[in-house]
SERO-4910 file (N, C-alpha, C, O; in steps of 0.05 Angstrom, whole numbers):
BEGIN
 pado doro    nc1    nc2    nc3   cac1   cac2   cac3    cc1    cc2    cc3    oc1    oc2    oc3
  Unk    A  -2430    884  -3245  -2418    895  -3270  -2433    884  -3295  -2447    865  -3295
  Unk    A  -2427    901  -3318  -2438    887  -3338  -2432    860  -3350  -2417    845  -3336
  Unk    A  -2440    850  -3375  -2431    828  -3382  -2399    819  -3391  -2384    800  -3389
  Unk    A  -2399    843  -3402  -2367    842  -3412  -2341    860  -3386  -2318    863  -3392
  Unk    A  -2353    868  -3358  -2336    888  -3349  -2328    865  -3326  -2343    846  -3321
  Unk    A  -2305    869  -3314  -2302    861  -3281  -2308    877  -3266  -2320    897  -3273
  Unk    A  -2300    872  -3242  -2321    875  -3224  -2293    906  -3209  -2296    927  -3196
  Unk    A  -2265    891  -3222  -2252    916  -3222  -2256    948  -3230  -2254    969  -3217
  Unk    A  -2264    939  -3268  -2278    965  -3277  -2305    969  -3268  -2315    986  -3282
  Unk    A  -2318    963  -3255  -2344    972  -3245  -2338    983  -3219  -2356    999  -3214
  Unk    A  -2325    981  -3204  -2306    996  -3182  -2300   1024  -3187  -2310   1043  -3175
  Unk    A  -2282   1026  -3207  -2269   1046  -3221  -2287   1063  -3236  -2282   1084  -3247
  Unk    A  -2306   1053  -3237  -2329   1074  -3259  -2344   1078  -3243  -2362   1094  -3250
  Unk    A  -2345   1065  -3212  -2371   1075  -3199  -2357   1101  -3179  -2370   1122  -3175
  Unk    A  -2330   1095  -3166  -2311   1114  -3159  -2312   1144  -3177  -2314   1166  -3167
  Unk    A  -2309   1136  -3212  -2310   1161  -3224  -2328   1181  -3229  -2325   1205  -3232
  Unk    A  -2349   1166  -3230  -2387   1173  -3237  -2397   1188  -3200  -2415   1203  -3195
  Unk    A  -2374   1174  -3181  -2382   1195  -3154  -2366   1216  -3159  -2379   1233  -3172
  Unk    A  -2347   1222  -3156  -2320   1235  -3168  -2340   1265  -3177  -2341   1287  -3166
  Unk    A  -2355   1253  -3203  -2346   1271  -3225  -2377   1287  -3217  -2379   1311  -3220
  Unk    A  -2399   1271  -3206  -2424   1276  -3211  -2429   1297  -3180  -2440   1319  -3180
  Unk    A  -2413   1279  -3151  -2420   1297  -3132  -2389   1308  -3119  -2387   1311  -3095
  Unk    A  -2373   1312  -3133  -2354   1327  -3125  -2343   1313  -3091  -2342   1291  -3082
  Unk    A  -2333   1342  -3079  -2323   1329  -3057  -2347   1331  -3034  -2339   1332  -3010
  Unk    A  -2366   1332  -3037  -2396   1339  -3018  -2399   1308  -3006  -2410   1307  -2984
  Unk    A  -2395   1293  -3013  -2405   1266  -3017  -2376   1245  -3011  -2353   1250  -3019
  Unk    A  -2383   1222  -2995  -2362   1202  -2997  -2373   1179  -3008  -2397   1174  -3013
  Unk    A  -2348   1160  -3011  -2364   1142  -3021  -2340   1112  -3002  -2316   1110  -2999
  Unk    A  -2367   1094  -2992  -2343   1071  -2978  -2353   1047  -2987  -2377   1047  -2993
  Unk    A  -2340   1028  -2989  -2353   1003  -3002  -2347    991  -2976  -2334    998  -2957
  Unk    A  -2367    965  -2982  -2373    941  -2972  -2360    911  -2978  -2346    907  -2998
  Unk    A  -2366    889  -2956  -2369    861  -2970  -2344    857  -2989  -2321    862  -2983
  Unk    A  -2351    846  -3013  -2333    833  -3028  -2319    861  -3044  -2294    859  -3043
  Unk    A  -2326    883  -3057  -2322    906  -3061  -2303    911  -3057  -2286    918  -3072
  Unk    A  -2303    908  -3016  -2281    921  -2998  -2259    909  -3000  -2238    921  -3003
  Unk    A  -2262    875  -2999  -2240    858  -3003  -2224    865  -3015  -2201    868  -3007
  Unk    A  -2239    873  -3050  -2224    866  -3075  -2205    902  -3083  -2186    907  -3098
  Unk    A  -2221    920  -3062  -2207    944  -3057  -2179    943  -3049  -2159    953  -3061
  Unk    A  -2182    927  -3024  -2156    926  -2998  -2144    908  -3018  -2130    919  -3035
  Unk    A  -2147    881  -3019  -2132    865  -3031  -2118    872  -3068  -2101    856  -3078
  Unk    A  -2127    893  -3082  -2115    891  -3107  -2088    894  -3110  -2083    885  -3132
  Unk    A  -2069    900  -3100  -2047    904  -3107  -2021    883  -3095  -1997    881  -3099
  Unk    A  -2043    870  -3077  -2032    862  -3063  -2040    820  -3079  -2027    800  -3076
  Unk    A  -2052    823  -3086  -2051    794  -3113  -2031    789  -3124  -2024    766  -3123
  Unk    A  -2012    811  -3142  -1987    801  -3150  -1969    795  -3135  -1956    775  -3139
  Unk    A  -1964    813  -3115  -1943    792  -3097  -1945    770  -3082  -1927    756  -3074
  Unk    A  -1977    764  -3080  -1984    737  -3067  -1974    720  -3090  -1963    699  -3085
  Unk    A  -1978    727  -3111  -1974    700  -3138  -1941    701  -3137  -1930    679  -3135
  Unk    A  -1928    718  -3138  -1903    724  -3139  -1892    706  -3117  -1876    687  -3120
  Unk    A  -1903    715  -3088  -1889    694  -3069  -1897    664  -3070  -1882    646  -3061
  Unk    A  -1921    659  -3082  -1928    631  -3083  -1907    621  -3102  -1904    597  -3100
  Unk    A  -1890    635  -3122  -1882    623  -3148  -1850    621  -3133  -1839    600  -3141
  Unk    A  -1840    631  -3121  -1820    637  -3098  -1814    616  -3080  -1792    606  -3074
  Unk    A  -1841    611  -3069  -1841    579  -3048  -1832    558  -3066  -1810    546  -3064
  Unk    A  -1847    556  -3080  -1847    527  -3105  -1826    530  -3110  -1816    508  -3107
  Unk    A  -1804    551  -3120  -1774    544  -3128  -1764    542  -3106  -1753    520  -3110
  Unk    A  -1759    547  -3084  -1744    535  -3057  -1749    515  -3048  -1731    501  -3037
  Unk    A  -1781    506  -3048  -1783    475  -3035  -1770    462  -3057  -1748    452  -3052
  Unk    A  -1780    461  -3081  -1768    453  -3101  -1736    445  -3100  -1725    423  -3099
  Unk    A  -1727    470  -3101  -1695    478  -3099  -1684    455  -3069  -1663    443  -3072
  Unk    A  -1696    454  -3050  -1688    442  -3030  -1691    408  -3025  -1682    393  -3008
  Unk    A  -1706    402  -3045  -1716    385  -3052  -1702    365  -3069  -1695    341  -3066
  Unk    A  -1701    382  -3086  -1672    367  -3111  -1650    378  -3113  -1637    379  -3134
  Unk    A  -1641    391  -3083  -1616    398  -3077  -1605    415  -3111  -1581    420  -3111
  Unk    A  -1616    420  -3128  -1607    440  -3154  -1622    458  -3149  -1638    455  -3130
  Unk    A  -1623    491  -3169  -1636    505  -3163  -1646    504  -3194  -1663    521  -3202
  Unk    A  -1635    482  -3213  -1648    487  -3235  -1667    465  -3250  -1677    464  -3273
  Unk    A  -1668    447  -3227  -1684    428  -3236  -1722    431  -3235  -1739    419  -3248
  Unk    A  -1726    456  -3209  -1741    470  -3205  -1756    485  -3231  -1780    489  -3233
  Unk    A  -1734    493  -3250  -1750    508  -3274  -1780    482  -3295  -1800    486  -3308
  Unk    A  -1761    455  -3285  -1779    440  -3303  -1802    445  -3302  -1818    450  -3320
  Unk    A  -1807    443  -3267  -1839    442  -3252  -1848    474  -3258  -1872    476  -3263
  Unk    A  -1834    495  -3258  -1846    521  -3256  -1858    528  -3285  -1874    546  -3287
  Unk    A  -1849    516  -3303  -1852    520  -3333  -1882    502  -3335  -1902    514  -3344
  Unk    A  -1883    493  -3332  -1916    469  -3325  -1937    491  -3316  -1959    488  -3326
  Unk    A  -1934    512  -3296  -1949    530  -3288  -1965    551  -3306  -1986    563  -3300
  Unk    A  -1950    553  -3330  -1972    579  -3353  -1993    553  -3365  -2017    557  -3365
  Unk    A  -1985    533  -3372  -2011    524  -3387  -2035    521  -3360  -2058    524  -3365
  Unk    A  -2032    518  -3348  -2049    525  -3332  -2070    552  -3328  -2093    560  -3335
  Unk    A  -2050    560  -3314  -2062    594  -3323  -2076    597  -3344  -2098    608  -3341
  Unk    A  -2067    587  -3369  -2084    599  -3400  -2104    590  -3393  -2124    604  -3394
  Unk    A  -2107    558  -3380  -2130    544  -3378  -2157    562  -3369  -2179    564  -3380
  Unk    A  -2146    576  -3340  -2160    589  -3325  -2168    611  -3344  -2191    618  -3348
  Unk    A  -2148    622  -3356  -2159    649  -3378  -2185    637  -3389  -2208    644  -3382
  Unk    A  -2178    619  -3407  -2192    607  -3433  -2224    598  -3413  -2247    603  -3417
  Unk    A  -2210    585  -3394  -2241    579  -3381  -2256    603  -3381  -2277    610  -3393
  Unk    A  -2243    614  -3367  -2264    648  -3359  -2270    660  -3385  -2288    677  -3383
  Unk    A  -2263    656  -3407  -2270    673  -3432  -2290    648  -3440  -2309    654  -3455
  Unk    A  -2287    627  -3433  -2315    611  -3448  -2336    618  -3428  -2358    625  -3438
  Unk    A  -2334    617  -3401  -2356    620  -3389  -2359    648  -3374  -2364    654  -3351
  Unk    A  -2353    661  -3394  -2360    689  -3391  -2361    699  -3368  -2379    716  -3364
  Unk    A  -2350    695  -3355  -2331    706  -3321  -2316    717  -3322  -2301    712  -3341
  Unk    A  -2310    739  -3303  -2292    757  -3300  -2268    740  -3281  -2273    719  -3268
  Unk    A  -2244    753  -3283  -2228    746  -3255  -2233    758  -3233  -2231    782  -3228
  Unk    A  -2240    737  -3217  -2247    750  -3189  -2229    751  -3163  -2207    760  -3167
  Unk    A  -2234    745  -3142  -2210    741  -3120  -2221    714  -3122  -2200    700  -3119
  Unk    A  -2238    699  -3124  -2244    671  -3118  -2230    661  -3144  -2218    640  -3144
  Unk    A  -2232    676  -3167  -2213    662  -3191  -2186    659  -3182  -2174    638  -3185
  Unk    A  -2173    687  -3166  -2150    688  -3157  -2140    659  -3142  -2119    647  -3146
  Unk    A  -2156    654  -3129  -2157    638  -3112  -2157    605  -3120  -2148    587  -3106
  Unk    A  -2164    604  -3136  -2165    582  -3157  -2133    583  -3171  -2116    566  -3166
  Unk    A  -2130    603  -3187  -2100    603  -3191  -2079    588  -3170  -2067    567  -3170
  Unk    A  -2079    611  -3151  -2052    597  -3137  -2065    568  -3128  -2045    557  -3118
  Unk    A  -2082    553  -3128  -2088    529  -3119  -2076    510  -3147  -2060    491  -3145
  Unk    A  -2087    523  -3172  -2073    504  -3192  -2036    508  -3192  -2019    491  -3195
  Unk    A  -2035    532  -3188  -2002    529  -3180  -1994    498  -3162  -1977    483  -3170
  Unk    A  -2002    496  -3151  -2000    471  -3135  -2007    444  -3146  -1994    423  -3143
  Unk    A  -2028    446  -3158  -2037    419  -3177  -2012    417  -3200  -1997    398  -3204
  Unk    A  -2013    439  -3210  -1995    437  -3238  -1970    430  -3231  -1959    414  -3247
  Unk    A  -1955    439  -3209  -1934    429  -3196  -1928    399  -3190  -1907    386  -3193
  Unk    A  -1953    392  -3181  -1951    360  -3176  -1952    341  -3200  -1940    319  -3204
  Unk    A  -1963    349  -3210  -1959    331  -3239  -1928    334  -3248  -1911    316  -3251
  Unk    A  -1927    358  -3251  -1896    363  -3259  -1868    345  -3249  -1847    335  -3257
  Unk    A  -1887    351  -3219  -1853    334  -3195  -1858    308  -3201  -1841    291  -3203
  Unk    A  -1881    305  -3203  -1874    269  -3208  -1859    262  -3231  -1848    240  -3233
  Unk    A  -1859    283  -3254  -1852    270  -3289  -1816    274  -3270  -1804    254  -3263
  Unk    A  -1804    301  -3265  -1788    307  -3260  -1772    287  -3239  -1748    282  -3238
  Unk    A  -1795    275  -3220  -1773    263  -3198  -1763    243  -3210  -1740    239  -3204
  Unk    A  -1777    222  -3233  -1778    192  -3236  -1754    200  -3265  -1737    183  -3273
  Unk    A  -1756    221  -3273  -1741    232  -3292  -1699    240  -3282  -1679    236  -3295
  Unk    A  -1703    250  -3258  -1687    250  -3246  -1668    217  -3234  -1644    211  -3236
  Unk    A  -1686    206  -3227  -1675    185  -3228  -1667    164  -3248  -1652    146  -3240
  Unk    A  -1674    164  -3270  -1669    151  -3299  -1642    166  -3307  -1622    155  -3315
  Unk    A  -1643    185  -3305  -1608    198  -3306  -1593    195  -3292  -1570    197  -3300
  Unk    A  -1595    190  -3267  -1577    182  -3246  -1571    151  -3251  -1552    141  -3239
  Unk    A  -1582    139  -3264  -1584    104  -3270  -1558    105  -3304  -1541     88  -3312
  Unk    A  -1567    136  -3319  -1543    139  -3333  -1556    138  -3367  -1545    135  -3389
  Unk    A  -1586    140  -3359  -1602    147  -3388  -1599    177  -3398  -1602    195  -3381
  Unk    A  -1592    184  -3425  -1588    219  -3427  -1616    225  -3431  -1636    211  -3435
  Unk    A  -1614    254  -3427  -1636    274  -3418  -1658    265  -3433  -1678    266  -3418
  Unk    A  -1666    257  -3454  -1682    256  -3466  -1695    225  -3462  -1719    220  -3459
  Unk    A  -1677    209  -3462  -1691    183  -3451  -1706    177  -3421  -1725    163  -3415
  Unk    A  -1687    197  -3401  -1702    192  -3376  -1729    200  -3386  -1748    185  -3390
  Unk    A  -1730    236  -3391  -1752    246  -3398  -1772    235  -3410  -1794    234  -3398
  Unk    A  -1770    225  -3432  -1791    193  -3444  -1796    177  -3423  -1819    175  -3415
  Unk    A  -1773    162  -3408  -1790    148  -3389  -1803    144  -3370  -1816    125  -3362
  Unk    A  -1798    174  -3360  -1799    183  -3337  -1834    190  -3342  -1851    188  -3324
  Unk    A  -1839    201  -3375  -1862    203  -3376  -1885    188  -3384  -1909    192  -3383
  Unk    A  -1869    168  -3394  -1885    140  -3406  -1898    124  -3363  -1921    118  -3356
  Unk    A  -1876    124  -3347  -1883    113  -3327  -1903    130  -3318  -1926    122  -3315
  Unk    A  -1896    159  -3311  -1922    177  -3299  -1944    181  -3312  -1958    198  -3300
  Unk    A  -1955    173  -3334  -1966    177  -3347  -1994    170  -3337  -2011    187  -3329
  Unk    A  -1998    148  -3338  -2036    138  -3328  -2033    156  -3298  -2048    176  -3296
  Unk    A  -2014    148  -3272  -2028    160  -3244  -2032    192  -3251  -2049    203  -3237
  Unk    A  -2018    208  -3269  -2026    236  -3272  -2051    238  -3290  -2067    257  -3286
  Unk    A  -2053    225  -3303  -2079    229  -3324  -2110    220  -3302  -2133    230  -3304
  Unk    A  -2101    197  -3280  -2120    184  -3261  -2122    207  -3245  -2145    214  -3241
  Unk    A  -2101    223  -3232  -2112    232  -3203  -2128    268  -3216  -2143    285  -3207
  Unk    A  -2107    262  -3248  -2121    294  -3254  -2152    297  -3258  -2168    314  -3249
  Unk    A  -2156    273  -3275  -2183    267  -3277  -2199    267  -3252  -2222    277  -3252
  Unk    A  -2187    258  -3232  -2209    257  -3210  -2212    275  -3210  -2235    277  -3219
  Unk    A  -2200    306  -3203  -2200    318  -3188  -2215    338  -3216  -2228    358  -3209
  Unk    A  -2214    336  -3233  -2225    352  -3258  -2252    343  -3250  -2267    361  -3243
  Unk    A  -2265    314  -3249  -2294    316  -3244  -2304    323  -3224  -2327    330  -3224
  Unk    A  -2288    321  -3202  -2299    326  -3169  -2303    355  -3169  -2321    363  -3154
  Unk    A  -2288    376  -3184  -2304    405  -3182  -2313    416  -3202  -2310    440  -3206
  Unk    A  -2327    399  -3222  -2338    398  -3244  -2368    412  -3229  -2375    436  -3229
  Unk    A  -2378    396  -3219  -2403    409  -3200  -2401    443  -3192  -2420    459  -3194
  Unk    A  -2378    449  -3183  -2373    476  -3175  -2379    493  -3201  -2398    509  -3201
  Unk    A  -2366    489  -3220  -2372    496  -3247  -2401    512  -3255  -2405    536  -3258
  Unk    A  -2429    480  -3258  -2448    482  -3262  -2465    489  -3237  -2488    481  -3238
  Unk    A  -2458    506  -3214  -2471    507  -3194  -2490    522  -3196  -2491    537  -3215
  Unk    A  -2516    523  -3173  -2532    540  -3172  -2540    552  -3151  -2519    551  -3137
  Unk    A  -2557    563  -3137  -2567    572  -3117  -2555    592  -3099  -2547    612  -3111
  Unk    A  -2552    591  -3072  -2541    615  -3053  -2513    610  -3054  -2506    588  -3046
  Unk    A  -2490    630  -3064  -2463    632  -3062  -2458    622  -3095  -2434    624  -3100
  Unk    A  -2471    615  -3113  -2471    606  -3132  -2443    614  -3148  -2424    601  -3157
  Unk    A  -2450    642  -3145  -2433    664  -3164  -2399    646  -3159  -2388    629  -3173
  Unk    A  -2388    662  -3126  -2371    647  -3122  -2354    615  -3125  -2330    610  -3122
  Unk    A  -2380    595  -3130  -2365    571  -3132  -2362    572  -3162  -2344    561  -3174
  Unk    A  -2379    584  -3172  -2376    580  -3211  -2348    593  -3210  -2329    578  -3216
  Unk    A  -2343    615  -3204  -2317    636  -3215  -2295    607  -3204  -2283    596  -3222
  Unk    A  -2292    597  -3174  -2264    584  -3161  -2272    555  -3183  -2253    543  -3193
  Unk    A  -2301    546  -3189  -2298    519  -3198  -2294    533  -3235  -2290    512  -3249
  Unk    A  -2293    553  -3250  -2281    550  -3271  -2255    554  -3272  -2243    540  -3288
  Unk    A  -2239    571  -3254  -2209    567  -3257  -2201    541  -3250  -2189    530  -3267
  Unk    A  -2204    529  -3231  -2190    500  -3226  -2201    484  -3243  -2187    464  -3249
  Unk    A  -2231    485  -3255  -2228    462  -3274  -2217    462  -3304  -2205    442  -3313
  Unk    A  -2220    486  -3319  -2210    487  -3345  -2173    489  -3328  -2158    470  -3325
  Unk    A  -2168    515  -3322  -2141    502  -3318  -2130    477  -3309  -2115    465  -3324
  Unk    A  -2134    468  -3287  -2127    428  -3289  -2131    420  -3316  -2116    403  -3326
  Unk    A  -2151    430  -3330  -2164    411  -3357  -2136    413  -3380  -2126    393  -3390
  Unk    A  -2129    436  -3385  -2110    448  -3401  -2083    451  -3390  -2063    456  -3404
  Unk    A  -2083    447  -3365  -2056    437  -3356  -2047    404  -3364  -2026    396  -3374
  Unk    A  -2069    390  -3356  -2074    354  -3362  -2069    352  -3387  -2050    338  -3393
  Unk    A  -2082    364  -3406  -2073    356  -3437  -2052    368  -3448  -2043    356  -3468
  Unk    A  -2041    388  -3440  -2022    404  -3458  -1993    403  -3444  -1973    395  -3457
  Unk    A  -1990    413  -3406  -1970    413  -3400  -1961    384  -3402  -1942    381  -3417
  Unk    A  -1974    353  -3387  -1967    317  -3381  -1957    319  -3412  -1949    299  -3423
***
């Protein structure tokens, strides 16, 4: 696709440009990643939908509430933006490997979250109100989330700046997980 198109609209314009140019004389079938992103389009929102689904029931089963769950699920858009914002600095489209990166930071962004929430949970049960657990809960989680996010922000930092055979792919999965972790770490902690 071009610089500014995905790889969606270049699908859709190559479908229309057969369409329009050779009528019904002619078929047209895709290949490879093409085919994937064919079969698989519609079928991405309900994968995100059910991933967002799991996380409130383990969640929910977890801290025996079904609303303590919203803390951790609310942690999940700064993330996302991250992944946006990444892909608009480094001029990437969303791909299925971006996709793919998403629901993985669903999971990262979650974990940071359960830890502020669990240690938070317990500071109220001890009989601190909501706002004091929450302070402390985030004053204590504070360095191991900023430590393990960091790791994990430089360890696919490389994916990012990659080069050579498969290149394309690790840049698109290593810019969603790294700007999102990045912009999840500073904005949601």
């Amino acid at each position: 696709p071009a610089a500014n198109a995905s790889s969606t609209q270049a699908i859709l314009e190559t479908e229309k440009l057969v369409k329009e140019k050779l009528g019904n004389n002619f078929a047209l079938s895709w290949t490879g990643m093409a085919k994937q992103q064919k079969e698989s389009g519609s079928s991405v929102t309900i994968i995100f939908a059910l991933a967002m689904v799991l996380v409130v029931f383990v969640l929910a089963a977890q801290y025996e509430s079904w609303t303590d769950p919203i803390a951790v699920i609310l942690s999940m858009p700064t993330a996302i933006l991250g992944t946006v914002l990444g892909c608009w600095i480094m001029n990437e489209t969303i791909s299925i490997y971006t996709q793919i990166g998403v629901i993985l930071l669903i999971a990262l962004s979650a974990k940071n979250a359960i830890l502020i929430v669990e240690f938070a949970r317990d500071y109220r049960k001890e009989g601190a109100t909501i706002r004091q657990a929450a302070t402390e809960a985030g004053e204590v989680r504070f360095r191991p989330i900023i430590m393990t996010s960091l790791a994990f922000i430089l360890g696919v930092y490389p994916l990012v700046v990659a080069s050579g055979a498969g290149a394309v792919a690790r840049i698109s999965l290593g810019t969603a997980v790294f700007f999102g972790m990045l912009v999840s770490t500073i904005l949601g902690t």
